[in-house]
N, C-alpha and C positions, 0 to 999 in steps of 0.2 A: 545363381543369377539367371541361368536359361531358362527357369521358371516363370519370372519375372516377367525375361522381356516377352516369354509365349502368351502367360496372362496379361501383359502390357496390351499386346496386338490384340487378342481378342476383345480389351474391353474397348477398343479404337474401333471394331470391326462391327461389334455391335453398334457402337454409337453409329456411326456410318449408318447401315441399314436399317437400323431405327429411327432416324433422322432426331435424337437426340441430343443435347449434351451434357448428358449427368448417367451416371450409371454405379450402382452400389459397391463399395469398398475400392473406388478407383484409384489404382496408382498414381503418382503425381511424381514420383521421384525412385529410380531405381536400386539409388544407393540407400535409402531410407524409406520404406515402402509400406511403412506404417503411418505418414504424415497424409492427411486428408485437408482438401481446401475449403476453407472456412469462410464462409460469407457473411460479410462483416458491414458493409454498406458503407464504408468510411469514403468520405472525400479522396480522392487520390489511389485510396485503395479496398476496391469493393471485396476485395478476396484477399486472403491471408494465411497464411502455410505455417505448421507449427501447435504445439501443444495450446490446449484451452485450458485457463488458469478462474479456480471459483477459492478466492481468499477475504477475508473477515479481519477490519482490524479493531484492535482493542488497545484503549490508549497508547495508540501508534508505531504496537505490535502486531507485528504482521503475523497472519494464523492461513495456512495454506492448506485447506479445505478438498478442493480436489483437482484434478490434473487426468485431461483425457484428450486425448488425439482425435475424437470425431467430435462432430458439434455437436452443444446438447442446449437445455434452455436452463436457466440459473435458478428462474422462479424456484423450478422443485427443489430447490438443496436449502430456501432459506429455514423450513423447519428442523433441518439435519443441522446447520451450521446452530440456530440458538438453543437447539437441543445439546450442542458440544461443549457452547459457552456455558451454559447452566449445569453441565459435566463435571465444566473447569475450574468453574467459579464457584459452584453452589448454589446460586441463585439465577433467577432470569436477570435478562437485560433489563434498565429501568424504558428503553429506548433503543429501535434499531433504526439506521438511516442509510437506504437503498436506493438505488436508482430505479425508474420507472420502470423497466420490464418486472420486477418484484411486488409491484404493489396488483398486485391482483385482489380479486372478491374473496379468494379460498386463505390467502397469508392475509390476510385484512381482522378476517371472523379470527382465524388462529390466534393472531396476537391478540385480537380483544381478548379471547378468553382466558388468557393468559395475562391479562396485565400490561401488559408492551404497547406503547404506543409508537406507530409506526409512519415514517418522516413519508411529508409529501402532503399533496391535496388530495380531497376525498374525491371518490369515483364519482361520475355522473356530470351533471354540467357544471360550472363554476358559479358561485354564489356571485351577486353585481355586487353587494356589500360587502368588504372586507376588514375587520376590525384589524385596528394598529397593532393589538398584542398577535394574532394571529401572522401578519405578513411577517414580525419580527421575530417569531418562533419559525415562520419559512425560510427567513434569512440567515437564520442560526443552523436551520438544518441541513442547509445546501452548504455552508462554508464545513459545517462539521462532518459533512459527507468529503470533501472534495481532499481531506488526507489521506483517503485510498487511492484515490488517484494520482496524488504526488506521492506514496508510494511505487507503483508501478513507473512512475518516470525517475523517480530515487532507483530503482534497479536497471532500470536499462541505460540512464546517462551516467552514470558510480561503478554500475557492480556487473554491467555487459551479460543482463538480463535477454538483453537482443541479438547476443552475440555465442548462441548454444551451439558450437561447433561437434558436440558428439554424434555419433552416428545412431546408437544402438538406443531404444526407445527407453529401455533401464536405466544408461549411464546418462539419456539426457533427462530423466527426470530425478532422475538423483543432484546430477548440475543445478537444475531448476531449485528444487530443494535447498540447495548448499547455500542457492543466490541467497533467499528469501532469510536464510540462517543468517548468513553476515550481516543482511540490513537488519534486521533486529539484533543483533552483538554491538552495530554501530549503536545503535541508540542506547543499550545497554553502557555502552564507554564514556559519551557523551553526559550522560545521567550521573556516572560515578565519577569523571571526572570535576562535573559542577558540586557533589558534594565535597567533594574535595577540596575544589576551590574554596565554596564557603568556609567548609571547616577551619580553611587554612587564612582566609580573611577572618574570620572571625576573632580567632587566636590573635593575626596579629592585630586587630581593631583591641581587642582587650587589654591586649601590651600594652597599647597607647593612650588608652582611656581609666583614669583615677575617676573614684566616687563621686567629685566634683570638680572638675578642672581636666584639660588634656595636658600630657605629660611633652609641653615644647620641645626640650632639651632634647630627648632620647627623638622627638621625630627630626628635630635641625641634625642632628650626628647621623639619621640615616640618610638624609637628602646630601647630607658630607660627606659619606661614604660612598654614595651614589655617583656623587662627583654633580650633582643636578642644580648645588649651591657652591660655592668658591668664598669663601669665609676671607680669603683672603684680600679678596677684590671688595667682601659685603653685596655682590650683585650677583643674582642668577648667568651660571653659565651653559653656555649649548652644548647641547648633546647631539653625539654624531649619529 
């Protein structure tokens, strides 16, 4: 820790006589001295302390691509990231949908060559003409972009994606990790519980359905059972 606070001072001392404020590999935290502040320009909060997260989703699996404590810029990872999907899957993407710092001139050529058409308007000025089918593939691609984003807010208001209390840069990206694993197990459960359901609706719809006619009798004995009909009264009764 006396390390720390000696290189603490000295990167203070510089700044000082440099009449700086920024200085290479700067502490920010002495208990955790691998966290760099990240400038992020957001309303409220121009600076941001904490791991940088580049994740890819695929039907609304979350895929966690990479994880770095200094800032980097995302553009270069998306050849690495549909280079993984095409690993994963076999094939390219029919379609990748990013947000604006990703649509450069160099991932624009890449995916043409490839077949991938990639979400967004085209570089350069804006056309004054814009056909209907066009604005409506825009509006398809901003909605179908914007489940990565309620991802990242599915983990930090669910699964205390925001709330990384480990100290050591390993055990908190392994946390980070674990988060990103349960939201994808949620949806896994969610999925096999709807089969489930159908299966289990279907079956009993089959019970109650003959070749031509529905079977009254057996559905009046279950609402009797239910207690939902009172046979006795002949009038629907409440349920508590």
């Amino acid at each position: 820790m006396s390390r720390d606070y000696q290189k603490s001072y000295e990167q203070q001392q510089s700044m000082w006589e440099n009449k700086t404020q920024s200085v290479p590999q700067r502490i920010v935290s002495l208990t955790q001295r691998h966290i760099r502040p990240i400038v992020r320009g957001k309303a409220g909060k121009p600076i941001e302390f904490g791991a940088k997260l580049s994740v890819s989703c695929v039907d609304n699996y979350v895929f966690l691509d990479k994880i770095s404590w200094e800032n980097f810029n995302e553009s270069c990872h998306l050849k690495e990231q549909v280079e993984k999907y095409k690993e994963t899957f076999g094939y390219y993407p029919e379609s990748v949908h990013v947000d604006k710092i990703y649509r450069t001139r160099e991932n624009r050529n890449w995916c043409k060559e490839r077949g991938i058409r990639i979400s967004g308007p085209k570089l350069g000025r804006p056309p004054k003409n814009v056909s209907e089918e066009e604005k409506k593939q825009t509006h398809s691609d901003e909605c179908f972009r914007n489940a990565i984003e309620g991802k990242f807010g599915q983990a930090k208001r669910r699964f205390s994606l925001n709330l990384v209390m480990t100290k050591l840069p390993e055990t908190s990206i392994t946390s980070i990790a674990i988060t990103f694993l349960v939201v994808n197990l949620s949806k896994l459960l969610r999925q096999f519980l709807s089969l489930f359901l159908s299966l289990f609706t279907n079956n009993r719809t089959g019970e109650l359905i003959k070749p031509l006619f529905i079977n009254f009798d057996y559905t009046l004995n279950n609402f009797y059972v239910l207690k939902l009909i009172d046979l006795l009264e002949n009038s629907w009764s409440k349920v508590a």
